[in-house]
Backbone as numpy.savetxt, mean C-alpha at the origin, in Angstrom:
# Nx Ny Nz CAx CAy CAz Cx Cy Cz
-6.19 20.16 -67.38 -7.04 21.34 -67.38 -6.15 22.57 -67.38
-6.24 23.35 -68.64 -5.80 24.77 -68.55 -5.85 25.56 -67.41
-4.88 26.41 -66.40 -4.63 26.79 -65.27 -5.52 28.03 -65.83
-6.92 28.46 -64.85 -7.71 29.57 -64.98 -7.16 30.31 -63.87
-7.21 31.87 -64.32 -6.72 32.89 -63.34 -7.93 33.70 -62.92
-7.84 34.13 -61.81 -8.90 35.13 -61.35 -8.42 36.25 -61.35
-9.10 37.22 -62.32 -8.53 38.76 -62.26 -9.61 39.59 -62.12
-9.15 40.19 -60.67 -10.63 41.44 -60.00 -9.92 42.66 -60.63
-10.45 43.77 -61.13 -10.41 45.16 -61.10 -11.23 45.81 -60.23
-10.23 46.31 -59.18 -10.66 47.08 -58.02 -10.31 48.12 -57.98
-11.74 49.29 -57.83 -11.11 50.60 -57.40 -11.90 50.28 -56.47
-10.73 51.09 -55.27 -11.16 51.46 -53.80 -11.75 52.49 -53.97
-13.20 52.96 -53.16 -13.53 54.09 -52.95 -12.91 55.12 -51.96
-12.83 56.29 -52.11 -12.45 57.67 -51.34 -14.06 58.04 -50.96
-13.63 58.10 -49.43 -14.65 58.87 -48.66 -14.52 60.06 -48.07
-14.64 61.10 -48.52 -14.16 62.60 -48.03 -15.84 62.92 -47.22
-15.34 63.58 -46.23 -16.46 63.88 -45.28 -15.42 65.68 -44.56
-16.41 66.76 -43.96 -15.60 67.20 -43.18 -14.66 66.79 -41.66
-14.52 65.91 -41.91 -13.62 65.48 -40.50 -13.46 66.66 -39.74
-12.70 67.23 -40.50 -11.32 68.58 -39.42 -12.46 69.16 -39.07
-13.17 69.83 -39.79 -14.16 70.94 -39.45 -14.82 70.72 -38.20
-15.55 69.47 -38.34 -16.51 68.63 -37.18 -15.49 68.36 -35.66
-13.99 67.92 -36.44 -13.01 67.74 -35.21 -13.16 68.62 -34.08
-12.65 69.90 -34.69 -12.39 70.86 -34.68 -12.94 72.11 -33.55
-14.56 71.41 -34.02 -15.54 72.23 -33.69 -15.93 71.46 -32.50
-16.16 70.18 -32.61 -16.78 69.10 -31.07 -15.71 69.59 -29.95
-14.38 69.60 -30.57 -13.83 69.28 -29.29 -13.13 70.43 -28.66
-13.56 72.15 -29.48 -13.85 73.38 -28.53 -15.03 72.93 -28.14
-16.52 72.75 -28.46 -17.55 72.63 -27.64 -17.46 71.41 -26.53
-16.88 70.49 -26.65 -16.66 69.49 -25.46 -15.46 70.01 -24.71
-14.97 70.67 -24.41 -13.81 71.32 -23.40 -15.10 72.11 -22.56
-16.01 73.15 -23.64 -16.89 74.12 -22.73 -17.76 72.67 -21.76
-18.02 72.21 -22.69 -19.09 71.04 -21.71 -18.91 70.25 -20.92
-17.09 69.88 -20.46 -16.39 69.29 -19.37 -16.60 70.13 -18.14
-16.56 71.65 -18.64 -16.39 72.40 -17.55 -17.33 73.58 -16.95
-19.02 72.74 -17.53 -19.94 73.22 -16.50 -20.13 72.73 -15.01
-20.99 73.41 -14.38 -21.05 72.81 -13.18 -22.67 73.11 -12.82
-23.37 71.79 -12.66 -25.01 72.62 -12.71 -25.21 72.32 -11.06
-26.34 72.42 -10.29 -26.73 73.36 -9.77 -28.17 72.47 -9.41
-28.04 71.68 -8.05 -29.25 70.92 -7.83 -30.89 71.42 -8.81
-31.02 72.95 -8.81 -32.17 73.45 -9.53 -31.88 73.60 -10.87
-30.54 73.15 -11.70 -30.18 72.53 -12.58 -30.17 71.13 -13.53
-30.78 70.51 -12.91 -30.69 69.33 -13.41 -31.47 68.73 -14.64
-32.93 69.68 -14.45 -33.33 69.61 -16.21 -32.55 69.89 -17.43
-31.78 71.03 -16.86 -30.75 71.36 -17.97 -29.50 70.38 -18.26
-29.21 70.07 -17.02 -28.21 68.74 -17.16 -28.79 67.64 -18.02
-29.76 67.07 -18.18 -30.15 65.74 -18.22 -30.40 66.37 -20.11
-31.41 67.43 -20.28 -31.16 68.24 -21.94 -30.14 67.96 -22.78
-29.22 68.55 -21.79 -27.71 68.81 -22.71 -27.37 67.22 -22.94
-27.31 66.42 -21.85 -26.69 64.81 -22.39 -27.71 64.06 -23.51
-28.93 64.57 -23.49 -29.61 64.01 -24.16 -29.21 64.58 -25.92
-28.98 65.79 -25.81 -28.59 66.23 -26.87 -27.27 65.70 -27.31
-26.01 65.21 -26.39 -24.89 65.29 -26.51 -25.26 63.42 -27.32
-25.91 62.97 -26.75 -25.67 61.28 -26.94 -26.63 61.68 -28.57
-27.95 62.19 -28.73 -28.55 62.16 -29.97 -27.20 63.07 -31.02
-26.38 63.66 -30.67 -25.08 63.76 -32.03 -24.40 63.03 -32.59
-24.46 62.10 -30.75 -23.16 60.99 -31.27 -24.08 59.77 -32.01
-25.56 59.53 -31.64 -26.36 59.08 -32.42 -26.06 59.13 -34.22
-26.37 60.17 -34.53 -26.21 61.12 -36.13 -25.00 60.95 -36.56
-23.54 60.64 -35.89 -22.42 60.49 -36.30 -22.35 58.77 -36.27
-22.95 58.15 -35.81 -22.70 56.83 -36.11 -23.64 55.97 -36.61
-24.84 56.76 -37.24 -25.65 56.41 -37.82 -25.37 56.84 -39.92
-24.52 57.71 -39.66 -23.83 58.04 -41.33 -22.57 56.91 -41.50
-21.95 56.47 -40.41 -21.09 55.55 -40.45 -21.79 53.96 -40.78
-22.58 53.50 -40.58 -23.22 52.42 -40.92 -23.76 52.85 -42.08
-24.54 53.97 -42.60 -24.84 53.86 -44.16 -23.66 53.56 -45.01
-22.42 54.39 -44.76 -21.33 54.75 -45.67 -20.79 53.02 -45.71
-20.83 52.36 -44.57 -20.09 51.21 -44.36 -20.68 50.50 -45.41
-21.78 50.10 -45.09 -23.03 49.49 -46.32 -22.56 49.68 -47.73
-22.56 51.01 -48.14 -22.21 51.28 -49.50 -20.99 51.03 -50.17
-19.92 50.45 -49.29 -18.89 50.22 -49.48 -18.67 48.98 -49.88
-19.38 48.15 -48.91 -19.47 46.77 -48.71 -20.26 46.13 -49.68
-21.34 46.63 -50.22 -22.31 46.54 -51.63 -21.30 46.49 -52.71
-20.61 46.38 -53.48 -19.51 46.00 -54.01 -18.90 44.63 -53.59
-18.31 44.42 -52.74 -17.71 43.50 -52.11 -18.95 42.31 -51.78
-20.07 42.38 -51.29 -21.07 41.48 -51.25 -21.65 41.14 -52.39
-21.45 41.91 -53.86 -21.96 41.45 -54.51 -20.47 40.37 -55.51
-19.41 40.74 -54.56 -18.26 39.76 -55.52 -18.31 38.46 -54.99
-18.41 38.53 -53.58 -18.74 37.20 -52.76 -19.82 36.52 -53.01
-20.82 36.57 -53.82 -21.49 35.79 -54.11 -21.32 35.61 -55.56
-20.79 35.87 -56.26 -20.51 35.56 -57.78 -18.93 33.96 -57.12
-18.27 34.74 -56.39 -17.15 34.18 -55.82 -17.61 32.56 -55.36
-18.41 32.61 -54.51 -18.94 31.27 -54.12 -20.22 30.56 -55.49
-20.42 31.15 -56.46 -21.04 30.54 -57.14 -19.91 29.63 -58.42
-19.33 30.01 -58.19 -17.99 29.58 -58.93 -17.06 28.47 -58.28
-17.17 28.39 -56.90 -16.19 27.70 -55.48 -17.37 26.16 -55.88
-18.48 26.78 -56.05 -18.99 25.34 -56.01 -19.46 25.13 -57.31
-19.22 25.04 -58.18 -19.06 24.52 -59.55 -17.57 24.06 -59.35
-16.72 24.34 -58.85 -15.77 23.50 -58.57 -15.37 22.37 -57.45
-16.94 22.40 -56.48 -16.42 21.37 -55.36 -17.34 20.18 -55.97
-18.23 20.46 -56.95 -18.96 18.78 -57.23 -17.78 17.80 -57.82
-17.00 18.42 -58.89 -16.10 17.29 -59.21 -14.96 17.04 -58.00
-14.47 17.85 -57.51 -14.12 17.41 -56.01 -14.37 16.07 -55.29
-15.60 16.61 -55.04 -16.54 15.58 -54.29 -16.25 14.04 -55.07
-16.72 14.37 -56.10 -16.68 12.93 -56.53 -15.24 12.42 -56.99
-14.35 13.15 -57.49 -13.11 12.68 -57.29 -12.91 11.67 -55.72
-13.17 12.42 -54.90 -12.51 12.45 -53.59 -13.45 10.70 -53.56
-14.49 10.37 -53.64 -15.09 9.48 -53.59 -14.60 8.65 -53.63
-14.25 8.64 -55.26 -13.53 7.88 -56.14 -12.11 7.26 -54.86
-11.42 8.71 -54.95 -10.34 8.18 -54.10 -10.24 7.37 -52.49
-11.71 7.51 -52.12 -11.65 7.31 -50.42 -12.29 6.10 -50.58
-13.00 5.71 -51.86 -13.11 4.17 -52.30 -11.70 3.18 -51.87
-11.31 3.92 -53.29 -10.07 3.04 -53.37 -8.92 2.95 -52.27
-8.90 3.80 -51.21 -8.22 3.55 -49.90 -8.58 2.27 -49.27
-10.46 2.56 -48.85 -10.98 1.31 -48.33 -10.55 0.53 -48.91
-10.64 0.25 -50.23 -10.67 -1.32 -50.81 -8.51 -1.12 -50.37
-8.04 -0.56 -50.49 -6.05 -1.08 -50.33 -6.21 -1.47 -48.25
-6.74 -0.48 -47.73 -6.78 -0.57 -46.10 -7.94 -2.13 -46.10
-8.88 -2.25 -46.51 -9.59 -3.52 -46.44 -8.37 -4.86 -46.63
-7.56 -4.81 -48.07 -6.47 -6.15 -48.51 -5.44 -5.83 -47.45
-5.26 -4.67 -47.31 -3.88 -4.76 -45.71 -4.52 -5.24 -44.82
-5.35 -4.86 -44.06 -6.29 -5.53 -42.52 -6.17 -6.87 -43.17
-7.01 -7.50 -44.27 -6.45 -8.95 -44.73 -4.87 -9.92 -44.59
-3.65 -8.73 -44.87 -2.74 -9.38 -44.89 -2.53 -9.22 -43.47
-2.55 -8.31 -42.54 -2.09 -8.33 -41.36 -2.93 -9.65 -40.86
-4.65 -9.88 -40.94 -4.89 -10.93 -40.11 -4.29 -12.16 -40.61
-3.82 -12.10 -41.73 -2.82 -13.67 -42.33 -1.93 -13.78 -41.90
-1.14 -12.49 -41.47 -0.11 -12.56 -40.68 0.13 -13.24 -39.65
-0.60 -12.45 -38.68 -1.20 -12.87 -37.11 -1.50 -14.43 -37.42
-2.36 -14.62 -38.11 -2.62 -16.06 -38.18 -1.29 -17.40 -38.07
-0.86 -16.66 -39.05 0.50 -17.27 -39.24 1.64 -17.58 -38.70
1.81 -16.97 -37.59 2.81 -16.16 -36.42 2.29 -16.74 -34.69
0.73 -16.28 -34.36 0.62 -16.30 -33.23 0.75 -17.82 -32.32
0.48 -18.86 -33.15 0.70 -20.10 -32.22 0.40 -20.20 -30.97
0.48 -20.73 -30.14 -0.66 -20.59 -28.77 -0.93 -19.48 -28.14
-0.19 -18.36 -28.72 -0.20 -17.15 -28.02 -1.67 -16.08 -28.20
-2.67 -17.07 -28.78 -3.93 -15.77 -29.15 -4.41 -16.05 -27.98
-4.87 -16.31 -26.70 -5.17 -16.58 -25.28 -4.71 -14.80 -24.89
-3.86 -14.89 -25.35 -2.85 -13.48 -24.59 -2.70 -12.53 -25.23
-2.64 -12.22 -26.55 -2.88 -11.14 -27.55 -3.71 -11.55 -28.71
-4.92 -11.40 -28.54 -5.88 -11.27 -29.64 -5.47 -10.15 -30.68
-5.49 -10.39 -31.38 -5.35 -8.91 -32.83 -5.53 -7.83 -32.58
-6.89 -7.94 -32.05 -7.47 -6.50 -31.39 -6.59 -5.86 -30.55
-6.00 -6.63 -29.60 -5.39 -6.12 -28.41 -3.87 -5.56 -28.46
-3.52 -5.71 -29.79 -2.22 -5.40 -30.52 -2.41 -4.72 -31.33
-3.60 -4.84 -32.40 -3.79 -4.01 -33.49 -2.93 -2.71 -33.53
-2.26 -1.97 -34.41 -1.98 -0.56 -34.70 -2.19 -0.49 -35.96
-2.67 0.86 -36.20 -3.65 1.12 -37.11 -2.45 1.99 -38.06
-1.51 2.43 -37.95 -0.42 2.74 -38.56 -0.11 1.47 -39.94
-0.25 0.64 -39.47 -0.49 -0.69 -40.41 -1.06 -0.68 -41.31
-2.13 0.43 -41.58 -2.88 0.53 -42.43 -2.64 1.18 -43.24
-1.47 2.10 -43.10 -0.74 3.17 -43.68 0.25 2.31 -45.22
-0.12 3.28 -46.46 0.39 2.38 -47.42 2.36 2.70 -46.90
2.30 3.86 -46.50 4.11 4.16 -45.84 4.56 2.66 -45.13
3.93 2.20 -44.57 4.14 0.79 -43.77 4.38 -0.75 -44.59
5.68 -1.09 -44.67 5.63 -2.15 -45.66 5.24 -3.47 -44.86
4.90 -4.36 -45.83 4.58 -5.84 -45.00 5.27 -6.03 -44.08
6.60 -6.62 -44.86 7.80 -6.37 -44.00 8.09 -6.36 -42.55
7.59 -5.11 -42.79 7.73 -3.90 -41.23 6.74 -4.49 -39.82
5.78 -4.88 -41.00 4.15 -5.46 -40.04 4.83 -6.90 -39.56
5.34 -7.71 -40.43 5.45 -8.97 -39.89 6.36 -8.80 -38.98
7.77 -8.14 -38.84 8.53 -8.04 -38.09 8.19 -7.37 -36.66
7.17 -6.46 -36.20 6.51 -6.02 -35.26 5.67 -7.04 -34.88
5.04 -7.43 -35.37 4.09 -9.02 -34.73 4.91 -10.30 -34.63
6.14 -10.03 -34.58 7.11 -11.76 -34.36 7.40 -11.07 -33.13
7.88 -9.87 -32.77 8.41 -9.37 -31.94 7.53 -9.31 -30.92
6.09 -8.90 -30.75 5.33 -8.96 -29.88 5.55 -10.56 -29.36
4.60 -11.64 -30.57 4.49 -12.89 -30.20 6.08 -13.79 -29.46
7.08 -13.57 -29.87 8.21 -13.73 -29.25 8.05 -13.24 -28.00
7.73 -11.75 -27.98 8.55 -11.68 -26.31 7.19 -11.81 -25.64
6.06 -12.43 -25.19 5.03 -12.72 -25.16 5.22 -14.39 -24.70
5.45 -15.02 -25.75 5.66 -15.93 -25.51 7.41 -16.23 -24.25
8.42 -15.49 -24.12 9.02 -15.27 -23.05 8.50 -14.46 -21.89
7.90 -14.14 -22.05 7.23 -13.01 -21.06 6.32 -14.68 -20.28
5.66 -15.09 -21.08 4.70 -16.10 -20.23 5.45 -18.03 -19.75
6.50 -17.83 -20.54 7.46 -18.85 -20.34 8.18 -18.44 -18.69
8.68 -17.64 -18.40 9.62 -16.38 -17.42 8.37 -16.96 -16.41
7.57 -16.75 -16.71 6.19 -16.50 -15.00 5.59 -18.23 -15.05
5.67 -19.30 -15.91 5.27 -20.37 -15.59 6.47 -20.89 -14.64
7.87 -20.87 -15.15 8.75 -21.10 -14.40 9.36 -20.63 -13.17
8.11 -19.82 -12.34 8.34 -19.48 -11.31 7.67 -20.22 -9.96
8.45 -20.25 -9.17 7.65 -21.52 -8.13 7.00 -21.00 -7.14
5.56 -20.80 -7.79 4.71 -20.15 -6.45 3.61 -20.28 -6.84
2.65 -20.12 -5.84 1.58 -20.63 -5.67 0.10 -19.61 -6.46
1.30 -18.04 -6.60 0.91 -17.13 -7.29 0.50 -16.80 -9.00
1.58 -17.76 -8.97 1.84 -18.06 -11.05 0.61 -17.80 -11.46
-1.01 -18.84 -11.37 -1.70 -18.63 -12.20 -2.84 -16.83 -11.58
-2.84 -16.55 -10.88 -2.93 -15.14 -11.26 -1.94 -13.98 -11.57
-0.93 -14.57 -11.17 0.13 -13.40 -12.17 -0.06 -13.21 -13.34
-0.26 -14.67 -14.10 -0.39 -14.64 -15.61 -2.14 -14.48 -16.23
-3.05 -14.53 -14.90 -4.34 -13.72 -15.74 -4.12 -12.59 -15.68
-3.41 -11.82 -14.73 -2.85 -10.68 -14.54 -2.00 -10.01 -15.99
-1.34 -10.76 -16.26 -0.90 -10.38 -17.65 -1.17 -10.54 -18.86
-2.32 -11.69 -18.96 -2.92 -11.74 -20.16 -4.14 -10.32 -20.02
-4.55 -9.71 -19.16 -5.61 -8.54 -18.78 -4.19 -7.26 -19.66
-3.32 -7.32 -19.46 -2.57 -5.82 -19.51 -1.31 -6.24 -19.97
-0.66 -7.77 -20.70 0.42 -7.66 -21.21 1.68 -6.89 -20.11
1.22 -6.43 -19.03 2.34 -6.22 -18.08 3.71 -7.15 -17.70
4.24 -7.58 -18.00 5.31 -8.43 -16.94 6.08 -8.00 -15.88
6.46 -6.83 -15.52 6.70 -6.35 -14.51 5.58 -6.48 -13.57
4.90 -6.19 -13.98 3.34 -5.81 -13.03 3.55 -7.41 -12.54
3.19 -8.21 -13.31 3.31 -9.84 -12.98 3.93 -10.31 -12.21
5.22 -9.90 -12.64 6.47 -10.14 -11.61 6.37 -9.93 -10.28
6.18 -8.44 -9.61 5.93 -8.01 -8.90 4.41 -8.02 -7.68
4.07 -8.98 -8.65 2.39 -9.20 -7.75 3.07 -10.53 -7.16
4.10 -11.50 -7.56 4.48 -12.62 -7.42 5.62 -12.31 -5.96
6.27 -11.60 -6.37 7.03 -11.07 -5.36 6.21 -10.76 -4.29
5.56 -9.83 -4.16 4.85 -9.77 -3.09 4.16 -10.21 -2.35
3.48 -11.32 -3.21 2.90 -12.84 -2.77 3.91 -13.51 -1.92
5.06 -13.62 -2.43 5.63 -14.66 -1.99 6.44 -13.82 -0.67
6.60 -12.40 -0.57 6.72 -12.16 0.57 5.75 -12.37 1.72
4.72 -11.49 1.41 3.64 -11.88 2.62 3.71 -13.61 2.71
3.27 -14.44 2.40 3.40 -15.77 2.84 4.46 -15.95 2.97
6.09 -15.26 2.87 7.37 -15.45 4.20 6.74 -14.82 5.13
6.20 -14.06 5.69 6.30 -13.19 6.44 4.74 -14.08 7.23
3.87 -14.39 7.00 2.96 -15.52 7.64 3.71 -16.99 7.81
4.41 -17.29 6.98 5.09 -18.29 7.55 5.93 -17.82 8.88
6.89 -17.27 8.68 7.91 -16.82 9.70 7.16 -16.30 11.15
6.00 -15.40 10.99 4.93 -15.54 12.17 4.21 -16.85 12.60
4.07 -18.15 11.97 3.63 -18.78 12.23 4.77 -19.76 12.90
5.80 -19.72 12.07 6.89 -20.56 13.03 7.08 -19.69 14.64
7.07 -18.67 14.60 7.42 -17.81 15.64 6.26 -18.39 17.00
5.53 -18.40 16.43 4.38 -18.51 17.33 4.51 -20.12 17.88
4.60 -21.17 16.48 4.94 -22.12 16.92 6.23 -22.64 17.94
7.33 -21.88 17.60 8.38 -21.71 18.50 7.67 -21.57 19.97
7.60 -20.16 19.80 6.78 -19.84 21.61 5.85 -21.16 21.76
5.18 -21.40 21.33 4.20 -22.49 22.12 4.84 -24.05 22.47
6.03 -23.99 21.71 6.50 -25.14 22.07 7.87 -25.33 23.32
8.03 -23.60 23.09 8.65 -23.34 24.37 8.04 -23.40 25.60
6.80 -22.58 25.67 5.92 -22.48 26.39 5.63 -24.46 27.30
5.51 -25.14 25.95 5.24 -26.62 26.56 6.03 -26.74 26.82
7.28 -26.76 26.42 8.93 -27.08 27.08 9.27 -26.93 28.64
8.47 -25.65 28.71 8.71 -24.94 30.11 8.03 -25.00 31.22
6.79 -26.01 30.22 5.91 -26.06 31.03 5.86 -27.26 31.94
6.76 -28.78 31.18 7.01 -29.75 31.00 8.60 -29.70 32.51
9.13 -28.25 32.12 10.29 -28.71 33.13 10.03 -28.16 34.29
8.44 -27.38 34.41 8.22 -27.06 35.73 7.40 -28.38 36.62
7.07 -28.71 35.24 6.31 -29.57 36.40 7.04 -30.98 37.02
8.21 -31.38 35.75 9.31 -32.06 36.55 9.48 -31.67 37.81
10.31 -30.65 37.60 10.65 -29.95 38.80 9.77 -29.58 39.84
8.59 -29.89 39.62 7.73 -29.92 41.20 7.67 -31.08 41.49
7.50 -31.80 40.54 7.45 -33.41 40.79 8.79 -34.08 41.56
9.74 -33.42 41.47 11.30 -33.80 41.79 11.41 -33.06 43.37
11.07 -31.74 43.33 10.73 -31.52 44.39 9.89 -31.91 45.51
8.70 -32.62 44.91 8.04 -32.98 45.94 8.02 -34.66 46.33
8.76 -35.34 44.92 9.80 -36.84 45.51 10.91 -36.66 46.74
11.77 -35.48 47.03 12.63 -35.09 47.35 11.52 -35.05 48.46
11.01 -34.31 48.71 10.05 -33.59 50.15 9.03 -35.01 50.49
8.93 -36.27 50.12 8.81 -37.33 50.33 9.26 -37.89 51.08
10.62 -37.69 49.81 11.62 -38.64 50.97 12.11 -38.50 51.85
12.38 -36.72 52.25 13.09 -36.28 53.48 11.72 -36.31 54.34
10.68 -36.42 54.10 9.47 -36.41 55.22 9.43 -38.20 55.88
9.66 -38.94 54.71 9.95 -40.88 55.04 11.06 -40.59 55.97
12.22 -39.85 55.76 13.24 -40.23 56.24 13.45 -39.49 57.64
12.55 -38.26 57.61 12.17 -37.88 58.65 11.40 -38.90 60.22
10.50 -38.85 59.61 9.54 -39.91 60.40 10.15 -41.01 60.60
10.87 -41.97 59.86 11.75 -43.05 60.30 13.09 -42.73 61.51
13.56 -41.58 61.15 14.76 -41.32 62.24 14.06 -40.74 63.66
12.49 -40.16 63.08 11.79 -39.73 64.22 11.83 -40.66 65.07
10.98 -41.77 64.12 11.17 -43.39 64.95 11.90 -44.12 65.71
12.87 -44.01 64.87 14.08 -44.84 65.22 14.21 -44.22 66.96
14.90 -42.91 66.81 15.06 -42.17 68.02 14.44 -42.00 69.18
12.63 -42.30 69.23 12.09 -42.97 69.77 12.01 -44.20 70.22
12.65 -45.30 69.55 12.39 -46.59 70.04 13.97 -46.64 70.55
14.71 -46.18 70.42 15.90 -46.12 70.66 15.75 -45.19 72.34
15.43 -44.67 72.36 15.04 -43.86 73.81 13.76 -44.73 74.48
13.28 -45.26 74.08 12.45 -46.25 74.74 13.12 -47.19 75.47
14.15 -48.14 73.99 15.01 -49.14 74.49 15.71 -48.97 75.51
16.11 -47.63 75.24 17.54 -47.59 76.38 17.01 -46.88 77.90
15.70 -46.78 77.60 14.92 -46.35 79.32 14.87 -46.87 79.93
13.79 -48.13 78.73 13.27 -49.11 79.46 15.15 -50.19 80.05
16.13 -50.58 79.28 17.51 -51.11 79.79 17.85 -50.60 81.03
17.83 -49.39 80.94 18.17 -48.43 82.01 17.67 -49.22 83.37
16.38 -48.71 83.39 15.26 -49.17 84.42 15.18 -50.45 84.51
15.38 -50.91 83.48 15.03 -52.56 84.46 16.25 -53.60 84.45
17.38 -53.07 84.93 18.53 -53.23 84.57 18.60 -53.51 86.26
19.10 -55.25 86.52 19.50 -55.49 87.87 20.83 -54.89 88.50
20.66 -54.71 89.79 21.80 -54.43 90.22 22.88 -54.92 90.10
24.09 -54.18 89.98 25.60 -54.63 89.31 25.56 -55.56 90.95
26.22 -56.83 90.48 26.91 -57.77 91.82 28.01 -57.03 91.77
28.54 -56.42 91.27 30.17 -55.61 91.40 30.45 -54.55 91.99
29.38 -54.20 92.68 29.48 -52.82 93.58 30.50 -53.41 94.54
31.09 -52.21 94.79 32.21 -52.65 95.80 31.72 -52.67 97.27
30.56 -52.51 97.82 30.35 -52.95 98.98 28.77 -52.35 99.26
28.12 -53.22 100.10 26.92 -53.08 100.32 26.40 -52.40 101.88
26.29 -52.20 102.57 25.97 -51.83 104.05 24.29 -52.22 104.30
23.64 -52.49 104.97 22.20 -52.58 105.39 21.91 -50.96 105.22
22.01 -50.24 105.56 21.63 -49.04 105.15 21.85 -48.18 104.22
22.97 -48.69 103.05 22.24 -48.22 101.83 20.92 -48.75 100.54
21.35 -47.83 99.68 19.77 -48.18 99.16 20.38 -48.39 97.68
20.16 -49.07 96.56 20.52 -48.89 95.36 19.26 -48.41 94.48
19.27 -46.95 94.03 18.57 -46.29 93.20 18.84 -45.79 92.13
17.93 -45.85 90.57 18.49 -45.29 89.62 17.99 -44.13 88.84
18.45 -43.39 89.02 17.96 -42.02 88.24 18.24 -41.73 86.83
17.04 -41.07 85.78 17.00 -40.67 84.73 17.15 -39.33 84.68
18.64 -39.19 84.36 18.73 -37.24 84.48 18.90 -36.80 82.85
18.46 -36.05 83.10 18.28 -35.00 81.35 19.25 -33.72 82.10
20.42 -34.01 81.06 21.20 -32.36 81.17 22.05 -32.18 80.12
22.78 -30.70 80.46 24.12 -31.04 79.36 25.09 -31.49 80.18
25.98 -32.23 79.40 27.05 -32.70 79.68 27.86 -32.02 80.34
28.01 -30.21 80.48 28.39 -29.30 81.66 27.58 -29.73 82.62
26.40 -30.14 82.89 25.76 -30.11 84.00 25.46 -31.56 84.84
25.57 -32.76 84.01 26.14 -33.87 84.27 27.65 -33.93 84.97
28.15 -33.24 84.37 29.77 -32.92 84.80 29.45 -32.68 86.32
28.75 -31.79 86.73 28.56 -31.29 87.95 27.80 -31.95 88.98
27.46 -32.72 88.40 26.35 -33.92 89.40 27.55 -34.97 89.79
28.02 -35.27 88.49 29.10 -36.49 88.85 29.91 -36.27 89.92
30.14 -34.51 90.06 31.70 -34.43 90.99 30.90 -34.17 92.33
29.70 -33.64 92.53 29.15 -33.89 93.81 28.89 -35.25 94.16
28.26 -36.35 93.27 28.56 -37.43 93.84 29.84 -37.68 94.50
30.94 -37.39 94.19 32.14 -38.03 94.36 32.39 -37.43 95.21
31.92 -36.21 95.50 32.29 -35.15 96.72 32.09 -35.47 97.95
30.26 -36.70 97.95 30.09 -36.81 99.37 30.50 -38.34 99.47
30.93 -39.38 98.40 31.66 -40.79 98.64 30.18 -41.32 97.96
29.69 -40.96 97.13 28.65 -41.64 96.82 28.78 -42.69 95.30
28.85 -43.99 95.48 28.92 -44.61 94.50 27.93 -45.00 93.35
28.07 -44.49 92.13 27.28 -44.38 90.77 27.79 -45.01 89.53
27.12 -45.46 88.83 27.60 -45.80 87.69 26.58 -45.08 86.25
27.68 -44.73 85.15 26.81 -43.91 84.16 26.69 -44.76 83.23
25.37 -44.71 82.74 25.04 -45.29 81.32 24.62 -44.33 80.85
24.73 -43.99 79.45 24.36 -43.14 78.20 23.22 -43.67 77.41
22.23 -42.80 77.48 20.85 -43.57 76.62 21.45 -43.32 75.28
C-alpha cells in the first residue's frame, strides 16, 4: 500500500481585544475599591458594589467562552473528519489482527501439545508430585522458547524431584510420610527437611523426659528397696540384741538364784578352826562395793571374828 500523508493547512487565528485599555483601567478602579471602608449604615452600598464587581467579572468570562468556542469550531470540525478516516482504517485492522490471533492459538494450541508429550515422556512416577499444571510456565508458549529449552527445564524439574523425594524416603523417621505429603502440597524440600528435624527433635526430647522420669522412678524404687532393707536389718539387729538381752537377763538371774540359793544352803565348813558352845555359825548375804566389803572384812578381823567369803 502506497504510504498516504496527512497534510492540514492551518491558519491560527489572532484575537485582538482591548486588553491594555481594560488592564489599565480595572486595576486604577480596583486599587480605589481595596481602599474603601464602609460604615455599619453602609452595607447596602457594600453588598451593590460586589454585586456589581462579580456581574463584570461575569461579562469578562462570559466573552471568553464565546471566543473559546469559535476557535475550537475549526478544530471540532477536523476531529471528526479525523476519526472518520481512523476508522475506515481500524476494520481491516481488526480483521487482520483476527487473522493473526487465530493463528497464534492454533501455534500456542501445537506447543501446549508438544509440552504435554513432553511431560508425558519425561515424568515417570513423578506425576503424584508435579502434575503439569503445577509446573506449567506459560513462557513455553512463547514462539522465543525453543523445544529444546522446554524439554531441558522439565528433566530438570523431574530429576531433582525425583532426588528431592529419594533424599526424604531415605530418612529414618517416623515423620517421612508427612514430610513428603508435605512436599508433594508445595514442592518444598527444605520445608520437608525441616518438619523432619523437628519431629525428630521433639520425640528426643520426650524420649529423654521419659527416660528421666523413668530413671527417677527407678531410683525412687531403688531407694525405696534399701530403706526398707535397712529397717528390716535394723530391726533383725534390735531382735537380736533384745533375744540376747533377755537371755543374759536370764542367765544372770538364774545365776544369782544359783549362787543364793549355794550360798544358803551350803553346810557348815567341818574346817573351821574351832567351835566353842557359845558360838553360833551364821551366814550373811551382803550387797556392797568391794570398798565397802573391804571394810566389813577388816572389822571382822578387828574383833577375832571368823568368816569365810564366797562371791555370788
Amino acid at each position: 500500500m502506497d504510504e498516504l500523508q496527512v497534510i492540514v493547512n492551518q491558519k491560527p487565528g489572532i484575537i485582538e481585544f482591548n486588553y491594555t485599555e481594560l488592564r489599565d483601567a480595572l486595576a486604577k478602579e480596583m486599587d480605589m475599591r481595596k481602599k474603601e471602608v464602609f460604615t455599619e449604615d453602609q452595607k447596602p452600598l457594600a453588598r451593590s458594589e460586589v454585586a456589581a464587581l462579580r456581574k463584570l467579572k461575569v461579562v469578562i468570562d462570559d466573552k471568553r467562552k464565546e471566543v473559546k468556542k469559535q476557535c475550537l469550531a475549526p478544530y471540532e470540525e477536523f476531529e471528526l473528519k479525523a476519526n472518520e478516516l481512523k476508522n475506515l482504517i481500524d476494520e481491516p485492522i481488526n480483521l487482520i489482527n483476527k487473522q493473526i490471533d487465530e493463528m497464534e492459538e492454533r501455534r500456542k494450541s501445537e506447543r501446549r501439545t508438544k509440552i504435554q508429550s513432553l511431560y508425558d515422556s519425561l515424568i515417570g512416577d513423578m506425576a503424584d508430585y508435579i502434575p503439569l499444571k503445577k509446573i506449567y510456565n506459560t513462557k513455553w508458549e512463547n514462539a522465543s522458547v525453543t523445544v529444546t529449552v522446554i524439554k531441558k527445564e522439565l528433566t530438570e524439574i523431574v530429576n531433582s524431584t525425583k532426588t528431592a523425594v529419594t533424599m526424604l524416603n531415605s530418612m529414618t523417621s517416623d515423620a517421612v510420610p508427612e514430610a513428603i505429603r508435605r512436599y508433594k502440597s508445595n514442592l518444598d524440600l527444605a520445608g520437608a527437611i525441616s518438619y523432619i528435624n523437628q519431629y525428630e527433635n521433639q520425640k528426643a526430647e520426650i524420649l529423654r523426659r521419659e527416660e528421666e522420669k523413668r530413671r527417677q522412678e527407678e531410683e525412687q524404687r531403688r531407694q525405696q528397696e534399701e530403706d526398707r532393707i535397712r529397717k528390716q536389718e535394723r530391726e533383725r539387729i534390735a531382735e537380736e540384741d533384745r533375744i540376747r538381752r533377755e537371755e543374759r537377763e536370764k542367765a544372770e538371774k538364774e545365776a544369782v538364784q544359783e549362787a543364793s540359793q549355794n550360798f544358803f544352803s551350803k553346810e557348815p565348813d567341818d574346817d573351821l578352826p574351832f567351835e566353842q558352845p557359845s558360838t553360833i555359825t551364821a551366814f550373811y548375804k551382803v550387797v556392797a562395793t568391794p570398798e565397802e566389803l573391804e571394810q566389813v572384812e577388816m572389822a571382822f578381823n578387828s574383833i577375832g571374828i571368823f568368816f569365810e567369803r564366797r562371791d555370788a
